[in-house]
N, C-alpha and C positions, 0 to 999 in steps of 0.2 A: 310659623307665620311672621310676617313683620310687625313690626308695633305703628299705630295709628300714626307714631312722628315721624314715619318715613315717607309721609305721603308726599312731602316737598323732598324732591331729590336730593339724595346722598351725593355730595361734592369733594374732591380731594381736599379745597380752600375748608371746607366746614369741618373736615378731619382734622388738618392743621391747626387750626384753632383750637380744638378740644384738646390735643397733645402736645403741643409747639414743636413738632417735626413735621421736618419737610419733605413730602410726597413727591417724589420725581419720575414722572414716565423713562424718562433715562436710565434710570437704575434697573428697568426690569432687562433681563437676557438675552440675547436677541430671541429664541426661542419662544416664549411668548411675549416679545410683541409680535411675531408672524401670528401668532394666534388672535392676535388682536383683530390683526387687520384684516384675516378672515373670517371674523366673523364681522367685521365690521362692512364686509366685502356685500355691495346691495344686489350681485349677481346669486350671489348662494342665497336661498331660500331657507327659512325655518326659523323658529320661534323664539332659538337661547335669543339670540339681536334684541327681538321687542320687547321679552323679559325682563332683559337686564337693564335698557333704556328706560321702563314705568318706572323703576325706585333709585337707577343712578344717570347723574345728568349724560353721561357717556360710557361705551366702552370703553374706553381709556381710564375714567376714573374707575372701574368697577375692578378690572385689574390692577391697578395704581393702590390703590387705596389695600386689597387684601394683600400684592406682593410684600407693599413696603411694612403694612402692623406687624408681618409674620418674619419676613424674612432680612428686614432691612434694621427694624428697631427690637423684634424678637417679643414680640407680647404675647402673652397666652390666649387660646379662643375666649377663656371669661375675660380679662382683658380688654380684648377684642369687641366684645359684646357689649360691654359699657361703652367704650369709645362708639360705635357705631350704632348705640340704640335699638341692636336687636337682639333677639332671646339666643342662648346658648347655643338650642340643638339646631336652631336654623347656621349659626357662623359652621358648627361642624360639618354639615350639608355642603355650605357654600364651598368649605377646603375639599371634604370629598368629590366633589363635581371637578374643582379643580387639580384636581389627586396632588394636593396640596397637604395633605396630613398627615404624612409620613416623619416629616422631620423639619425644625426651625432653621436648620441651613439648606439651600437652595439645592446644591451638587449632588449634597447626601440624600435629600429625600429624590431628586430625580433617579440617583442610583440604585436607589430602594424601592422607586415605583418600576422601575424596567422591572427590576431584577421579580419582584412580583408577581409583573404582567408576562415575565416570560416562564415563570413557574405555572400560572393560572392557563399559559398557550400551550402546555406540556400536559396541564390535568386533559384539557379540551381533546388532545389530539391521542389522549390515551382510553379515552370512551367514544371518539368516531363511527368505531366498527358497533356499538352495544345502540347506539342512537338508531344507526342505519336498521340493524334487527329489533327496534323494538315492536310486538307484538298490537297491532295495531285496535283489535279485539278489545284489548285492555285498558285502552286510550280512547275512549266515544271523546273527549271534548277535543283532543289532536284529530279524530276522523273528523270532528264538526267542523275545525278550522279548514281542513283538507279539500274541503267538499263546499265551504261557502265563497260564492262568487264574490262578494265585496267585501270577505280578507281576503281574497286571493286577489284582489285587486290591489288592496291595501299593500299588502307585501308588495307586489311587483314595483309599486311607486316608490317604496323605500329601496327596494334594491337600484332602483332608476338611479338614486341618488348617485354621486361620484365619491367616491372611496367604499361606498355601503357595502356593491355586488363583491368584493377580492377575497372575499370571508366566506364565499357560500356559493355550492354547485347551481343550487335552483330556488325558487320557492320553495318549495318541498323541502330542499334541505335546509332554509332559514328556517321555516319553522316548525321543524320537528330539532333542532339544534335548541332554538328559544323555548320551546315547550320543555325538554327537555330536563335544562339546565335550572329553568325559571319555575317550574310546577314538578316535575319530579324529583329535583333535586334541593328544589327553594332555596337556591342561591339568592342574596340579596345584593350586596354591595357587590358581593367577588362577580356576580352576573353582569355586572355593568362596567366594574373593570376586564375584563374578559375578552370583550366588544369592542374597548375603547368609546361603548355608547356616553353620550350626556345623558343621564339621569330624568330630569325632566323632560326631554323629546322621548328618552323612553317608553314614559311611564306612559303618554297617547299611543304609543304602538297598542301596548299591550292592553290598552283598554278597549283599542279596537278590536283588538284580536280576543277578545272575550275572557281574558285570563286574568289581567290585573289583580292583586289580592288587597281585601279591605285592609284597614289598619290592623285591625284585629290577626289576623290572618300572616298581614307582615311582621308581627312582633311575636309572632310563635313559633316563623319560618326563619327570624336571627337567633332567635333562644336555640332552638333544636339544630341548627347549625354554626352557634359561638359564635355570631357575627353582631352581637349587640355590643357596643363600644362600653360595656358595665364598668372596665378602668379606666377607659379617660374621665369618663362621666366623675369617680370616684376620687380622680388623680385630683383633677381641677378644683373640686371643692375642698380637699383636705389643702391647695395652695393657697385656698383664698383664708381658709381659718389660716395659716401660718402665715399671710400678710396682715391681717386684722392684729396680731401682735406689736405692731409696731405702729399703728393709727393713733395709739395716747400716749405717746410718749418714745423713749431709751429703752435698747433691750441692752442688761447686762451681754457685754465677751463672751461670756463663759454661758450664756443662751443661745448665741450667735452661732456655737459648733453645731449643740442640737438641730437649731434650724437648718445649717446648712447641710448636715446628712438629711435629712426630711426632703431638704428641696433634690439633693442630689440623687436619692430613692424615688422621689416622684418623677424626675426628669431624664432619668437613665434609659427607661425603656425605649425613648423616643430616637437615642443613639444605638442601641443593639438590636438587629431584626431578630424579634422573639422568636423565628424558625428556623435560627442559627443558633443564639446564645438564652443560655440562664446564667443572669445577674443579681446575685446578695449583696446587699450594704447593709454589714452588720451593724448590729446596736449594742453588740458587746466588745471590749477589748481585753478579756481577759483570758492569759494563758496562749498566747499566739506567739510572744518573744520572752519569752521565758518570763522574769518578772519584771520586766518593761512593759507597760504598757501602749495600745495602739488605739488614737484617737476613735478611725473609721476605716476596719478594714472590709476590704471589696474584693469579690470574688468573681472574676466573670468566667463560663467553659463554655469553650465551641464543642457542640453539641458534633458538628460535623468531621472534627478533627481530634473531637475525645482530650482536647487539652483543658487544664484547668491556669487561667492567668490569678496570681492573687496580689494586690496590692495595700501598701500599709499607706492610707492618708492620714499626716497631722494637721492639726489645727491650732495653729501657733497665735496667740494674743500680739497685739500693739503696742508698743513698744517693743517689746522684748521678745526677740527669738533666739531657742537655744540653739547652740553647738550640737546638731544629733547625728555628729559624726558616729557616733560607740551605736548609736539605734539604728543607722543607715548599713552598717556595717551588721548588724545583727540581723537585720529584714534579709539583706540580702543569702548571710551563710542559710538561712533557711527556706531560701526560694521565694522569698516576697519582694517585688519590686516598689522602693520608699520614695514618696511624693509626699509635698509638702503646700500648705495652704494657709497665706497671712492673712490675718484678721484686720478690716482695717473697723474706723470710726465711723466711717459712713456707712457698713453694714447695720448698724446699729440706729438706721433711722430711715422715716417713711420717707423716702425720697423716691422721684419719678424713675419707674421702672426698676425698682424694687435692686439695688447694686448685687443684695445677695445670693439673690435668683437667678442673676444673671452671673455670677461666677459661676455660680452652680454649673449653669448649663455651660457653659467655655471651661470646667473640669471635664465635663462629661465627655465633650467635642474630646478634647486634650486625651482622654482615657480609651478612646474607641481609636484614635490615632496612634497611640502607645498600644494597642493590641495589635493592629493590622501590622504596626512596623514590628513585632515580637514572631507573628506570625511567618511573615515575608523572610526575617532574620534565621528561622528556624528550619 
């Protein structure tokens, strides 16, 4: 829910102020601004519009405000949640709705929501035939929707709608497809990517349609299908304790490596799709180059291609970086590819948008680009 300070409209001007960046409708993709402008569009009917209008002065800010925190200056949801005054698991909502939570780079996370949406159109289209036969005997609350005249009205005014009907033979097959997926299967999130549905217009369908599941009910139906977010949840707070290190004061250099594997362990996942790769960022460097040691070595394997990529990162102090010709030359006779990361002074202090965090993640970009081109190369 929002917090009682958001009753006076969220403004880009009033984001700007809290962050001193600047908010540009400009910067967002052409991509969605079309989505802006239709929903900004007073010909289309339905409720995201009036929604997002009670708590932000515009469309435009509403998108403005979450492209630029996330993808333009790269803040984290908690982050996020400070700067904008509302509670955590609402900002994740907000990215989810926007299938905005894939990834803090724009390209990548569009590429990742396709690629997705079009795994989640291949589960869909591989249970067609099992939907068509199910057993209707079995299903009184699917015969109840079947058979009541004002959801069968319901439905037909949603299929009325324009883009709704290209997804579904008839009534009948919207919702024995929704029942399906949403009550048999207790899909939650993946059911509404699925769809391409909004979230929130959803959830009046399905309250019409007699199905909706209490809270209770929906937190049993992501548990028993792994679709509760338990490591973002987990990620973000172990980054807020490794920002709090640096709120009274100087972190020595030589804390600076530790935190930066931390931050590069917590922020890696959001670069590999977990139904491709497992990614290690060890915490040990012993016995990997004979008796050289290795700051932070990382291990990423495509699961799909049965490769394992391993990488030796160092983490070299300020002023001083060695010569690690002899250790670059040793990574490599043994299959590891050597990367190298300078330590500067201002990781060492609480500065606006945390500088360390943010290598972190522009390694991690850098590392998922050095797989795809090893891959390509291969």
């Amino acid at each position: 829910m929002m917090n009682k300070e958001t009753i006076n409209k969220i403004t880009t001007e009033a984001i700007e102020q809290k962050t001193g960046q600047k908010l540009d409708y400009s910067m967002l993709p052409d991509e969605v601004k079309a989505e802006v402008n239709r929903i900004c569009d007073e010909s289309i009917r339905g409720n995201r519009r009036g929604l997002i209008r009670r708590y932000y002065l515009s469309v435009k800010d509403y998108f403005t405000i979450y492209y630029c925190l996330k993808f333009v200056y790269r803040y984290s949801n908690c982050e996020i949640a400070e700067i904008v005054r509302i509670n955590h698991d609402t900002i994740n909502h907000i990215y989810h709705g926007l299938g905005w939570n894939y990834h803090s780079d724009f390209e990548i996370n569009e590429s990742m929501r396709k690629e997705e949406a079009a795994q989640l159109q291949k589960r869909r289209q591989s249970v067609i035939h099992q939907i068509e036969e199910l057993e209707l005997s079995e299903h009184p609350l699917l015969v109840e929707m079947l058979n009541n005249p004002a959801k069968i009205k319901k439905v037909k005014k949603i299929l009325a709608k324009e883009g709704d009907s290209s997804s579904f033979d008839s009534y009948v097959d919207f919702m024995k497809q929704v029942y399906f997926f949403y009550v048999v299967e207790g899909l939650s999130k993946d059911f509404f990517k699925m769809f391409g549905w909004n979230v929130g217009t959803v959830q009046g369908w399905l309250k019409a349609l007699g199905i909706r599941r209490t809270p209770e009910e929906g937190q049993q139906a992501k548990i028993r299908n792994k679709s509760q977010d338990f490591t973002s949840t987990m990620i973000e707070g172990r980054k807020t304790a490794l920002k709090a290190q640096t709120k009274d004061g100087c972190v020595l250099s030589s804390k600076n490596e530790i935190r930066f594997r931390n931050f590069l362990a917590f922020e890696i996942c959001n670069y590999f799709p977990q139904s491709v790769y497992d990614v290690v960022v060890c915490c040990t460097n012993i016995g990997i180059l004979d008796s050289m040691e290795i700051d932070i070595p990382v291990m990423v394997y495509n699961n799909e291609l049965k490769r394992l990529h391993r990488f030796a990162v160092e983490y070299n102090g300020e002023p001083f970086h060695a010569d690690d010709s002899e250790k670059m030359q040793r990574a490599a006779d043994r299959g590891w590819v050597y990367t190298s990361i300078l330590d500067k002074s201002e990781y060492s202090r609480n500065k606006k948008g945390n500088p360390l965090e943010e290598r972190a993640r522009q390694f991690c970009k850098e590392l998922y680009e050095r797989v795809i081109e090893l891959k390509t190369a291969a």
